[in-house]
N, C-alpha and C positions, 0 to 999 in steps of 0.2 A: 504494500500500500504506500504508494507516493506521499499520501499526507502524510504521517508520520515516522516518514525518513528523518526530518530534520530534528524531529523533538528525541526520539530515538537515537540518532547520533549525539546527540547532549547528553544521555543519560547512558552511552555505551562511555563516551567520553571521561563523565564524572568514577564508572566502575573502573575505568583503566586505571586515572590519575589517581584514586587512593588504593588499588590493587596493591602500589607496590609497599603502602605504608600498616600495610594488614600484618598483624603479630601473628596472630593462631591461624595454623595450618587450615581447620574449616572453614575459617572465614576466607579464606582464598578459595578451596574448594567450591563455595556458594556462588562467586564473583565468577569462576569458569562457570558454572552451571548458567546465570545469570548472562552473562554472554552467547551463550550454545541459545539461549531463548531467546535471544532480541535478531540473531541472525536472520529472519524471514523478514525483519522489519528494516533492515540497512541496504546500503546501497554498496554493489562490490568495491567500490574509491574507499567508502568506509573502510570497510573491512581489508580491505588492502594497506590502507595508508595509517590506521590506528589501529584495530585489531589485531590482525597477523602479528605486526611488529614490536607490539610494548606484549603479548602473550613470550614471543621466542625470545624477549628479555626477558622476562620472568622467568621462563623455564633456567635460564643460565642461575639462579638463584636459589629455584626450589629443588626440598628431594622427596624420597617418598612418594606417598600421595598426592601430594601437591603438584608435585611435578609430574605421576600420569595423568591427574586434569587437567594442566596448561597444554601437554604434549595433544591430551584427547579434543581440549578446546579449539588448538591451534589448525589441527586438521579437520575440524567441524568447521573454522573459517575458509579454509583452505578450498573445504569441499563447497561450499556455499558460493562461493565468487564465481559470476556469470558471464562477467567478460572484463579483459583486461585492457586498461587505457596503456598509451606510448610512456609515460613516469614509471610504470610497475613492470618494466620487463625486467632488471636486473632483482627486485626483493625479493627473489627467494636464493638468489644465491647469496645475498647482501646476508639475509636473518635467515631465513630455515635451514638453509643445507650447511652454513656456518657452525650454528648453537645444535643443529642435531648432530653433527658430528661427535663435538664434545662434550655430548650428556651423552652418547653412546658409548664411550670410552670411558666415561669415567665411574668407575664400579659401586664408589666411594656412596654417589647422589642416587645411583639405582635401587 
């Protein structure tokens, strides 16, 4: 729904910018889930240009659980983008294939 693309990316916005200042693990968890649910309401620039990329920074951060719901989110947006503008050709090697690298490597955060 066109109308509320715009009020939607304000409140995907608001869940990014305190995502990263969340203590307790569930409460991140909620913020992924929270995001997997507003995807039918964004637009793919959203989700490309703020989703995708403040998610694959978080993952570099979380472990555990927290980190298969950023990785499960991340691919929920992934899968959701419909088509991609001329700016988003290089972001997934820029953020995803970058940060999946090294949370696959590193045993420590798995």
């Amino acid at each position: 729904p066109a109308s509320n693309t715009t009020p939607m990316t304000v409140y995907l916005t608001m869940i990014l910018s305190t995502f990263h200042h969340l203590s307790r693990p569930s409460s991140k968890i909620v913020a992924c889930h929270l995001i997997t649910r507003l995807l039918p309401h964004l637009t793919s620039q959203a989700l490309l240009q703020h989703a995708l990329p403040d998610l694959m920074k978080a993952c570099e951060t979380c472990r555990g659980a927290e980190l298969a719901a950023c990785l499960r989110a991340a691919a929920d947006v992934a899968a959701a983008v419909r088509e991609f503008g001329e700016g988003e050709a290089g972001l997934f090697e820029k953020y995803v294939f970058k940060v999946a690298g090294r949370v696959g490597r590193d045993e420590a955060r798995v």
